[in-house]
C-alpha positions in Angstrom: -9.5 13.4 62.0 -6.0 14.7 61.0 -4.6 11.5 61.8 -7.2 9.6 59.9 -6.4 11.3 56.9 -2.8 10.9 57.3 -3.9 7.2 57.7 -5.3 6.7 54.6 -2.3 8.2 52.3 -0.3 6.5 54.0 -2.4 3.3 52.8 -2.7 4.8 49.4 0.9 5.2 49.3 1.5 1.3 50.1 -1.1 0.4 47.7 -0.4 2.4 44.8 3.4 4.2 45.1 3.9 8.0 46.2 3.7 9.1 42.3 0.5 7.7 42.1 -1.0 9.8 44.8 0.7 13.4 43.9 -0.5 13.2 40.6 -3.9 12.1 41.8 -4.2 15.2 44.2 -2.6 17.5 41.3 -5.5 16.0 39.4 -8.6 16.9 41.5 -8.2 20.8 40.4 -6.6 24.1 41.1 -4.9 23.7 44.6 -7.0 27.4 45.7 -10.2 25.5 45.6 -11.9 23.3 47.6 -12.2 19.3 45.9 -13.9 16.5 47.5 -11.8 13.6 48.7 -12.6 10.4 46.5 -10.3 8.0 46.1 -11.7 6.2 43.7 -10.8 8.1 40.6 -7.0 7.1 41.8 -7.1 3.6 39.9 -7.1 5.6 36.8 -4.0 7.4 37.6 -2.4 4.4 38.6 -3.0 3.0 35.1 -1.4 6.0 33.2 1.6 5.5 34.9 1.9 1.1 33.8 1.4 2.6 30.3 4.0 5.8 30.9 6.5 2.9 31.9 5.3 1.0 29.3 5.7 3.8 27.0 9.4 4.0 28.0 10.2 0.2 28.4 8.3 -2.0 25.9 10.5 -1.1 22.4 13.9 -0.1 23.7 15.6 3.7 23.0 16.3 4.5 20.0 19.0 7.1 19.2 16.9 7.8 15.5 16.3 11.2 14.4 12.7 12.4 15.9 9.8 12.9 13.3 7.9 15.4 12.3 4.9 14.4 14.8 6.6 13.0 17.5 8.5 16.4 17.3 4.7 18.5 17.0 3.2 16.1 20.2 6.5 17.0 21.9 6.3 20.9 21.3 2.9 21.3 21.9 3.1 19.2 25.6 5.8 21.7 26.4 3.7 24.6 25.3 0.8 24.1 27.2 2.8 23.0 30.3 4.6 26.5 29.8 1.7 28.3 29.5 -0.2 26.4 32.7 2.4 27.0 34.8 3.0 30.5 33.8 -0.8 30.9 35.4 -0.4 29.0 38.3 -2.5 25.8 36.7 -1.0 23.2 38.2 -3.7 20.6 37.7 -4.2 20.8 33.9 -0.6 19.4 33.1 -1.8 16.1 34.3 -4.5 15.4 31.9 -2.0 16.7 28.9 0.3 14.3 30.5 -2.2 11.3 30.0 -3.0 13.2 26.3 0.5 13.2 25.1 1.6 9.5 26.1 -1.0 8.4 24.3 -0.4 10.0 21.2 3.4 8.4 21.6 2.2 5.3 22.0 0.1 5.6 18.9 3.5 6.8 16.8 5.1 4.1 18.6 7.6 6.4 19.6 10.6 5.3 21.4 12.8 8.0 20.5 15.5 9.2 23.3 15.1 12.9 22.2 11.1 12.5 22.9 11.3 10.4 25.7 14.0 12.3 27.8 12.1 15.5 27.2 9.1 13.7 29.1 10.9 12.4 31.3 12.3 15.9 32.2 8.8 16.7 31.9 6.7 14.5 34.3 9.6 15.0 36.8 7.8 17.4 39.2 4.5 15.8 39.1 5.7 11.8 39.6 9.7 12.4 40.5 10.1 8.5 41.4 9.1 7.3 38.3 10.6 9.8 36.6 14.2 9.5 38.2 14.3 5.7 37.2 13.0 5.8 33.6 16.0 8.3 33.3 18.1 6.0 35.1 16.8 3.2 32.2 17.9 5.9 29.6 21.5 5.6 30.9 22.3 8.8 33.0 24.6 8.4 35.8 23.3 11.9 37.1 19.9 12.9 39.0 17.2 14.1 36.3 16.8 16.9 39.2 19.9 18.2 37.3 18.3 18.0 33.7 17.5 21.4 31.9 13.6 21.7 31.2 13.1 21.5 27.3 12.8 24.7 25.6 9.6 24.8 23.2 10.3 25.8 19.7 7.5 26.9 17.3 8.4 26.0 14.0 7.8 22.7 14.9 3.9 23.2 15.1 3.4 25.1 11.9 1.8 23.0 9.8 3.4 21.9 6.3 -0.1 21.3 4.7 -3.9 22.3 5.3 -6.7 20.3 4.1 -8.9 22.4 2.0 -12.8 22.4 2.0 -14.4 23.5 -1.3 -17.9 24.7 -1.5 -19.5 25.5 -4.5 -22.4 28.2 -3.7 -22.1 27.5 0.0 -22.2 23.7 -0.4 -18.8 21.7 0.9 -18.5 19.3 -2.3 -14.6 17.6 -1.8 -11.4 18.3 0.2 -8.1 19.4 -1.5 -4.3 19.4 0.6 -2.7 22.0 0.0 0.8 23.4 0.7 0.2 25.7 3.9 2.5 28.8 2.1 0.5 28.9 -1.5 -0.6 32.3 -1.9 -4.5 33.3 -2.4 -3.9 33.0 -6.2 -1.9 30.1 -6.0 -4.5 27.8 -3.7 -7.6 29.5 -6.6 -5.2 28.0 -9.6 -5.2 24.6 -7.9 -8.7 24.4 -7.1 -9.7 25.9 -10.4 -7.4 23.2 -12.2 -8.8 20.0 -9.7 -11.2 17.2 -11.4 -13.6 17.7 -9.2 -14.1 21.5 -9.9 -15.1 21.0 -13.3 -17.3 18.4 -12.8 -19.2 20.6 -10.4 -19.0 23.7 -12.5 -20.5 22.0 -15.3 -19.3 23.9 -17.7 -19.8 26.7 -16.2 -17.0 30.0 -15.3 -17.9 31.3 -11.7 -18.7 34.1 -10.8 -16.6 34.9 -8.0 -13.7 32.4 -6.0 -13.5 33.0 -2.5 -10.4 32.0 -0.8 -9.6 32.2 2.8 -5.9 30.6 3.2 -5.8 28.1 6.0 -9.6 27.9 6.1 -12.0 27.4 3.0 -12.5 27.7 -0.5 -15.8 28.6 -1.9 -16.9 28.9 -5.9 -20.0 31.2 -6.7 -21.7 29.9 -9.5 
């Protein structure tokens, strides 16, 4: 049986690469429990790592400053892989993995300061892949040697917040907003918008009830 089973990774392996099959077994769930063996969910692992490579391969490195979102995506991958591994969670990294390449690829991110980070990243889980995408990014050293990126929480505070304002319980329009305004200061802007004094009518409220980073509600 034991051979059998050695067998069929081994056939994996052939099929599919060594990366492949780590992440896949990462994947199935916390390494205490007990997971079914079912190989067919492995295709789908296979396929994050074409588009990882893609990801780091299809629009060159560029040496441009990072934005402001690739930055937040970046942070926020390396706080939750802080946090799971803090706990021992070693299967949860892999779906935030598959998460955060696909927000890249939707900013079209090919920034080295993003993609070394992931690289750095994704090392543990898929180490092959990992040590030649940071071959492609033009080190001469092992990405074994690379420090892990250090997550920084200033860039996931959010510059704006959208808004919603009710009038008498009822959610009539949405309003961004600078994140720091003051209760006063996000009543003034309200009070002052288009929209207010069409629902108003006329009308001075009776009470404004503002709840910064969360809602704005007018009593009539």
């Amino acid at each position: 049986m034991l051979c059998r089973a050695f067998s069929v990774k081994f056939d994996l392996c052939e099929r599919y690469g060594a990366d492949t099959l780590r992440l896949y077994e990462m994947f199935l769930g916390p390494l205490e429990q007990h997971k079914p063996w079912d190989t067919k969910g492995i295709e789908g692992t296979h396929r994050f790592l074409k588009k990882l490579w893609r990801l780091f391969t299809d629009n060159g490195i560029s040496d441009e400053a990072s934005t402001k979102p690739e930055l937040k995506s970046l942070h926020k991958m390396i706080q939750k892989m802080e946090d799971d591994l803090e706990r021992y969670s070693f299967n949860t990294p892999v779906s935030n993995f598959m998460i955060f390449c696909n927000e890249l690829t939707d900013l079209k991110c090919n920034k080295r300061e993003i993609l070394e980070s992931f690289a750095i990243l994704i090392s543990p889980y898929a180490p092959h892949i990992a040590e030649e995408l940071w071959k492609n990014l033009g080190h001469d050293s092992s990405i074994t040697f690379a420090k892990f990126p250090k997550f920084d929480a200033s860039y996931l505070v959010e510059d704006n917040h959208s808004y919603p304002v009710s009038f008498n319980g009822k959610m009539r329009f949405k309003i961004e907003l600078p994140a720091t305004l003051s209760k006063d200061e996000i009543e003034a802007e309200v009070m002052a918008h288009e929209l207010s004094q069409k629902w108003l009518e006329g009308k001075t409220p009776k009470k404004v009830i503002v709840v910064p980073k969360k809602i704005v509600n007018v009593v009539i």
